[in-house]
Rosetta silent file (secondary structure, phi, psi, omega in degrees, C-alpha in Angstrom):
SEQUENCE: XXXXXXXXXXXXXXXXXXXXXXXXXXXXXXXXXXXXXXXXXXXXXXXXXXXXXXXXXXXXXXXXXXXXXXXXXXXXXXXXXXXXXXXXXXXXXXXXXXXXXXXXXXXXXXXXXXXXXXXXXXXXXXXXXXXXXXXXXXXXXXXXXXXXXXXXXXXXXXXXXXXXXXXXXXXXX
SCORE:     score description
SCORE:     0.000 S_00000001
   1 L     0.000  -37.876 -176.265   -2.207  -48.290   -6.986 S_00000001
   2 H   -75.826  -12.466 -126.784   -1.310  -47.047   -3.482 S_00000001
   3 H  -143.181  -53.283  162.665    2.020  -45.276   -5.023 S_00000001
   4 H   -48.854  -47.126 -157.188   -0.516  -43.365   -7.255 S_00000001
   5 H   -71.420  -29.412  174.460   -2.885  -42.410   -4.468 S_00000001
   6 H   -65.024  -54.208 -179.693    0.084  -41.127   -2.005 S_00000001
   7 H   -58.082  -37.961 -173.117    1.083  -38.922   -5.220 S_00000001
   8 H   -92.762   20.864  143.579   -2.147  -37.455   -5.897 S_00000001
   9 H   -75.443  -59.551  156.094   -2.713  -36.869   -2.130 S_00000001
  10 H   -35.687  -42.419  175.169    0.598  -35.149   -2.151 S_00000001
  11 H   -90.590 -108.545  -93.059   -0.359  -32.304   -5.169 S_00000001
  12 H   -71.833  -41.024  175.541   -3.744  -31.727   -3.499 S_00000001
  13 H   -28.187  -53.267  178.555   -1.864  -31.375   -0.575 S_00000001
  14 H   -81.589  -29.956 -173.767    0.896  -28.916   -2.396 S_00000001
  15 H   -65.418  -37.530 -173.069   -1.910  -27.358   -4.286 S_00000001
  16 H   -52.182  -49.931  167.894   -3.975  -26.619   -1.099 S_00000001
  17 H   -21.590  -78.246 -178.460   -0.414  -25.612    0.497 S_00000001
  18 H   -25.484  -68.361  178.023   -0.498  -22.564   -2.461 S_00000001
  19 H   -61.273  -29.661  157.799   -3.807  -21.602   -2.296 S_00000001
  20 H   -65.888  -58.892  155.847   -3.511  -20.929    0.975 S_00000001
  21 H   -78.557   25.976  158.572   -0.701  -18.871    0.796 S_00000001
  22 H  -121.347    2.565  161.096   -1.695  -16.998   -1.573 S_00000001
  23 H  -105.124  -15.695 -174.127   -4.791  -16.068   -0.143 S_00000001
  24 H  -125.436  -56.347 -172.797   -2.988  -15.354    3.462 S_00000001
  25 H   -88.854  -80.514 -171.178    0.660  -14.640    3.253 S_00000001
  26 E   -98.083 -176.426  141.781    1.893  -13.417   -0.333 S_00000001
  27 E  -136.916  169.329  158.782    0.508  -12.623   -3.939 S_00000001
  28 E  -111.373  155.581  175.361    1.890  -11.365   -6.813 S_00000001
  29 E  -162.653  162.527 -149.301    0.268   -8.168   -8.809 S_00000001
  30 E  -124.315  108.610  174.459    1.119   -6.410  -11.491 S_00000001
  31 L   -69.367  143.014  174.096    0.924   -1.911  -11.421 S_00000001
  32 L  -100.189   10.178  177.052   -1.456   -0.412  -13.612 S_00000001
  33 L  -165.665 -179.642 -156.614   -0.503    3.131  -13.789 S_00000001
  34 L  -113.454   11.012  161.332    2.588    5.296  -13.388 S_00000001
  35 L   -52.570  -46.418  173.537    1.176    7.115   -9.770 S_00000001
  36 L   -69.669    2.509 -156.339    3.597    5.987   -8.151 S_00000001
  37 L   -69.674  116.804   41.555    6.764    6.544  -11.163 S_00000001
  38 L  -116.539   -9.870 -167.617    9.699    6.659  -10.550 S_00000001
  39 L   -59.115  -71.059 -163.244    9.523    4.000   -7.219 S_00000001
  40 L  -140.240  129.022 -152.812    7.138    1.722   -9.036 S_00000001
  41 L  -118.830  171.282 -173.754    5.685    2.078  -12.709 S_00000001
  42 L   -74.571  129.148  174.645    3.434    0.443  -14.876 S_00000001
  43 L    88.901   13.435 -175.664    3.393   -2.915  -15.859 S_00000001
  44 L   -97.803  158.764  168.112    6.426   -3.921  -12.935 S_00000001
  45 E  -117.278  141.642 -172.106    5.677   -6.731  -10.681 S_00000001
  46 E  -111.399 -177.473  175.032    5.715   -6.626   -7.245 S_00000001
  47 E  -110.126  161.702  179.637    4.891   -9.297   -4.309 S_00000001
  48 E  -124.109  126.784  156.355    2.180   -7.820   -1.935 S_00000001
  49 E  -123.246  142.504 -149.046    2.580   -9.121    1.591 S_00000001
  50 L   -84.809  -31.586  177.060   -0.889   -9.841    3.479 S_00000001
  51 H   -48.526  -74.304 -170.910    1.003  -10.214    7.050 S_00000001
  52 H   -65.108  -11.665 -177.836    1.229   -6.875    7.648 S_00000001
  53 H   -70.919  -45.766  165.109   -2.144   -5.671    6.591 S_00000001
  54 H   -26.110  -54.050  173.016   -2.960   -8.783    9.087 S_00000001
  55 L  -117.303   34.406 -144.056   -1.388   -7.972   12.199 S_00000001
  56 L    21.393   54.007 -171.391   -1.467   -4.523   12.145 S_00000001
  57 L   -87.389    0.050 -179.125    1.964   -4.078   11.002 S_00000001
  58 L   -84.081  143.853 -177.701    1.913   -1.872    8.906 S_00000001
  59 L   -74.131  148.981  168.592    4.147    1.220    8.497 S_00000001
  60 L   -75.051  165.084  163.630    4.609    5.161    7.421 S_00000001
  61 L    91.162  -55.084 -162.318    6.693    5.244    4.508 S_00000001
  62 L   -67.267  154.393 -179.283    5.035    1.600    3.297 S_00000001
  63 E   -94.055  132.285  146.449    3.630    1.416   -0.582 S_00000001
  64 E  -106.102  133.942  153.999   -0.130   -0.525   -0.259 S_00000001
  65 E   -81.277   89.087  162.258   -2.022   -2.018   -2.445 S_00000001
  66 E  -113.170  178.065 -152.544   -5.643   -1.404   -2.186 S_00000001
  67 E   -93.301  136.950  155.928   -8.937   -1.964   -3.237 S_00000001
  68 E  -158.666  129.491 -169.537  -11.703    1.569   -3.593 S_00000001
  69 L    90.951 -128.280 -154.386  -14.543    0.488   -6.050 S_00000001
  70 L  -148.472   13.514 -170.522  -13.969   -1.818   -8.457 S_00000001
  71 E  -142.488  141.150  147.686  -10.107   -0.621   -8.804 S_00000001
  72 E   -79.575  148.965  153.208   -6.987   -1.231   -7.237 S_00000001
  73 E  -153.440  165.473 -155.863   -4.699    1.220   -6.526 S_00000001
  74 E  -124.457  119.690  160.513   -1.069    1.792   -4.891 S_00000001
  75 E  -131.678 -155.975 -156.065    0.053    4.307   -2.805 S_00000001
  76 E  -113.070   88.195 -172.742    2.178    5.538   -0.140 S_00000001
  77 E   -55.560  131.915 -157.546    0.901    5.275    3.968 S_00000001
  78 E  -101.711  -68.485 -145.598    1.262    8.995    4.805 S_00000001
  79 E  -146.738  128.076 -170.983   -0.412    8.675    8.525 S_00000001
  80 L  -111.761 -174.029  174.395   -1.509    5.635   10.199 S_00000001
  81 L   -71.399  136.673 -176.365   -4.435    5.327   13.028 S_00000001
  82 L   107.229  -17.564 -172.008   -4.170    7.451   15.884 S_00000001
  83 L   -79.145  160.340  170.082   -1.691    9.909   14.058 S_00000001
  84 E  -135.530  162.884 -175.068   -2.738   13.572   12.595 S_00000001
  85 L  -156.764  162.963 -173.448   -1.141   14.651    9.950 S_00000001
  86 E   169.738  130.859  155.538   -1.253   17.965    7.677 S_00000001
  87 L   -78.294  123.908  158.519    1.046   19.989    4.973 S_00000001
  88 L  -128.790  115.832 -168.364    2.300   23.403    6.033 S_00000001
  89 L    99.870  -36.391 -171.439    3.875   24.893    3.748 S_00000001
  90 L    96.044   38.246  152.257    4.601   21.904    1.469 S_00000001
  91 L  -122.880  143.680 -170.440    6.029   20.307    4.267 S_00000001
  92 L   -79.097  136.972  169.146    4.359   16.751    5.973 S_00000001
  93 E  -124.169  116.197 -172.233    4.057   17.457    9.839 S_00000001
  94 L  -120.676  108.470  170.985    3.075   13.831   11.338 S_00000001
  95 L    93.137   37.024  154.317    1.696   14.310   15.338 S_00000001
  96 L    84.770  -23.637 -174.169    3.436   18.033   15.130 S_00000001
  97 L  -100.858  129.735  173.550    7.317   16.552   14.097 S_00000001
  98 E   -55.432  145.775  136.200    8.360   17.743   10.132 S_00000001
  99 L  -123.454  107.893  168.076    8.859   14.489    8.244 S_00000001
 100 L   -47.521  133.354 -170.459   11.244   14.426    5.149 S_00000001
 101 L  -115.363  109.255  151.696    9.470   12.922    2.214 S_00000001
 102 L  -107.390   32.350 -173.247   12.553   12.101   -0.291 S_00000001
 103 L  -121.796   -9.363 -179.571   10.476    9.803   -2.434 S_00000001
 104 L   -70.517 -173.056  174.525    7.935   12.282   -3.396 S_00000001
 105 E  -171.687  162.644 -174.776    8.396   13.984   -6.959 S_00000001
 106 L    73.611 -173.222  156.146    6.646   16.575   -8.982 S_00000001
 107 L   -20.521   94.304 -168.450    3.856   18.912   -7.744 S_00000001
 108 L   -70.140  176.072 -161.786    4.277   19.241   -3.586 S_00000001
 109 L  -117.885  115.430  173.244    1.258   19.364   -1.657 S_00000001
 110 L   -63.701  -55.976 -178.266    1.197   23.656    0.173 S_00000001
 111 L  -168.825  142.655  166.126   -1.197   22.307    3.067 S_00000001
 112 L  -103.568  146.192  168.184   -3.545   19.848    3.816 S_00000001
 113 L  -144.403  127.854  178.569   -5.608   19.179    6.639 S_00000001
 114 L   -68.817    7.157  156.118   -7.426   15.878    7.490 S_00000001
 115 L  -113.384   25.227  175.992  -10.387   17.350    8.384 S_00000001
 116 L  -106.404   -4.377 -169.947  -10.557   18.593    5.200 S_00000001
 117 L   -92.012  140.622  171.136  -10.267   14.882    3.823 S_00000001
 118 L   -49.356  160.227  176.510  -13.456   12.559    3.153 S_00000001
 119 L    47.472   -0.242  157.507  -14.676   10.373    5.998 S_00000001
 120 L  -103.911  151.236 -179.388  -12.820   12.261    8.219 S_00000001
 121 L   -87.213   -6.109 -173.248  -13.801   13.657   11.552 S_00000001
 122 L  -165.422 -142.292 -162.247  -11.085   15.671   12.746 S_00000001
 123 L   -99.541   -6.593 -157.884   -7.546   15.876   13.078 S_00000001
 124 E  -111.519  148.965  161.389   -6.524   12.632   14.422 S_00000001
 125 L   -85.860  125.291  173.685   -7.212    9.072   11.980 S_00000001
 126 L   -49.165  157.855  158.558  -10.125    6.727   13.634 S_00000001
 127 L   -18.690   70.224 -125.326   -9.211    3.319   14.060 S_00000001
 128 L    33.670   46.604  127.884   -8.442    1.040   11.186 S_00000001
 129 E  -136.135  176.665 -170.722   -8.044    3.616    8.874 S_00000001
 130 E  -155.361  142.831 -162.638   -4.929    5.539    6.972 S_00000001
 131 E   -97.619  111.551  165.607   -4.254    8.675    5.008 S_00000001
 132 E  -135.222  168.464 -177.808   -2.301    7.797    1.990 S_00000001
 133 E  -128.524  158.011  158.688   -0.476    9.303   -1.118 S_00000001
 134 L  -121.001  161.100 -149.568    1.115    8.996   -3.829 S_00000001
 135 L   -59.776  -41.109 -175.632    4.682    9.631   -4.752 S_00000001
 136 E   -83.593  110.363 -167.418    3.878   11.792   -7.740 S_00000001
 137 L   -73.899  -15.958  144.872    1.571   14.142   -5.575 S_00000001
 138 L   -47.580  -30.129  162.323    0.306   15.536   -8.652 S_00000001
 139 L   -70.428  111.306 -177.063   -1.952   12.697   -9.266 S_00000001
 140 L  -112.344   47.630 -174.086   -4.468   12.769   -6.574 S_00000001
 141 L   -93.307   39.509  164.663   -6.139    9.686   -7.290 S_00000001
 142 L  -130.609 -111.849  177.772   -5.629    8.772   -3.479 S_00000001
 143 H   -51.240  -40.962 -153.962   -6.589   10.111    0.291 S_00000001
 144 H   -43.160  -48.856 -174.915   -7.032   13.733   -1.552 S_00000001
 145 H  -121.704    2.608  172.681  -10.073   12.101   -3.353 S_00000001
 146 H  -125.794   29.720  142.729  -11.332    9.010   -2.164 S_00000001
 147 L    65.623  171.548 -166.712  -10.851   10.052    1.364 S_00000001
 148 L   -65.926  162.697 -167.701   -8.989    7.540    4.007 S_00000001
 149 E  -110.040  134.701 -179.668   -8.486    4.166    3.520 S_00000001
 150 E   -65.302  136.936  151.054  -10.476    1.773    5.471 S_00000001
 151 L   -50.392  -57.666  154.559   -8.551   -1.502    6.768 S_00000001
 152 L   -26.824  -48.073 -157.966  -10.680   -3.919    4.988 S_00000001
 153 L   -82.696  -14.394 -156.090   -9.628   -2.262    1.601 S_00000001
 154 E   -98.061  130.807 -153.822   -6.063   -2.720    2.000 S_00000001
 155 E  -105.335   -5.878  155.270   -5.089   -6.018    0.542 S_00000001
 156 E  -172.151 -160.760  160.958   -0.881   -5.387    1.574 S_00000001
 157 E   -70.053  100.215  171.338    2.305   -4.552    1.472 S_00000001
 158 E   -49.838  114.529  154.937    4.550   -3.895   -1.715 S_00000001
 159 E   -87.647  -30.332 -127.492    7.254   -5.826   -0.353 S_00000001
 160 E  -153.910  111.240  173.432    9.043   -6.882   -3.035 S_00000001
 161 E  -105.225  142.797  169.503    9.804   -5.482   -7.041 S_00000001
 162 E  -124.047  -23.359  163.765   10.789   -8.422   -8.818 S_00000001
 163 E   -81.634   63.898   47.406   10.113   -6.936  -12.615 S_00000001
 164 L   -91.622  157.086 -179.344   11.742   -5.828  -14.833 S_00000001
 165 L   -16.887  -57.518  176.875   14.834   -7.600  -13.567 S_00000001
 166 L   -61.426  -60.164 -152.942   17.849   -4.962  -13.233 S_00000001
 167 L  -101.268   68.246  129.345   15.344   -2.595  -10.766 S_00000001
 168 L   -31.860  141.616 -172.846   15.099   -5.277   -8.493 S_00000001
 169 E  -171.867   96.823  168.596   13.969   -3.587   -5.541 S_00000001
 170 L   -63.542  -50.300 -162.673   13.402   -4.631   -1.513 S_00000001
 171 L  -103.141  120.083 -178.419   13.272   -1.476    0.318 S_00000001
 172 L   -96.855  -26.526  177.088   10.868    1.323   -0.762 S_00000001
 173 L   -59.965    0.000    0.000   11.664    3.856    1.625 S_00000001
């Protein structure tokens, strides 16, 4: 009887183990649309890691997963807080320095300004929020229309493609 109770005190133990990291470190999720095509396309699975949304680690350049509505959706951190950012030209200038975008594709963006973007006041991003895009910049199902993304909403990091198999994929940049 004691040889059961040590086992099923071990699985709550591993199960708790899970659930907790999967509510705190990783998840898995699955894309639902092709904004993001050719990096990451519909129906591959990635791992989303929660650490960096956590400790404010997060990067330009990183793919997010986030929440606006009732919808997830994944884009590309363009400009993080404290940063200004704006298209001249069809070129990204972020704090005044050009940055090469080779991951975009499709329709470029001629010029943007973030105080032409919802919720923002000016030129600079407040605090725990971030101006993001997505790689096919024709779709503008991101910053363009539902305005910067809050901290709260973001629930990680695309770390990780694992699906389908051959386009394995670590590095997104």
């Amino acid at each position: 009887m004691k040889r059961i109770i040590k086992h099923i005190i071990a699985l709550i133990c591993a199960l708790i183990f899970v659930l907790m990291l999967q509510a705190f470190v990783i998840s898995g999720a699955v894309i639902q649309d092709n904004q993001m095509k050719p990096t990451l396309q519909k129906d591959d699975r990635v791992i989303i890691n929660k650490l960096k949304t956590t400790f404010n680690l997060l990067g330009n350049s990183d793919i997010i997963l986030y929440r606006k509505g009732d919808k997830v959706h994944v884009s590309r951190v363009i400009g993080k807080p404290g940063q200004s950012v704006e298209y001249k030209h069809g070129k990204l200038y972020r704090d005044d320095k050009y940055v090469d975008e080779p991951y975009t594709h499709g329709k470029q963006i001629e010029s943007l300004s973030l105080r032409k973007v919802k919720h923002s006041e000016g030129d600079i991003l407040p605090p725990d929020t971030y101006f993001v895009l997505n790689d096919r910049r024709g779709n503008d199902k991101d910053s363009r229309t539902f305005g910067l993304i809050k901290k709260r909403d973001v629930i990680g990091n695309v770390s990780l493609k694992y699906y389908p198999f051959d386009q394995f994929t670590a590095n997104f940049n």
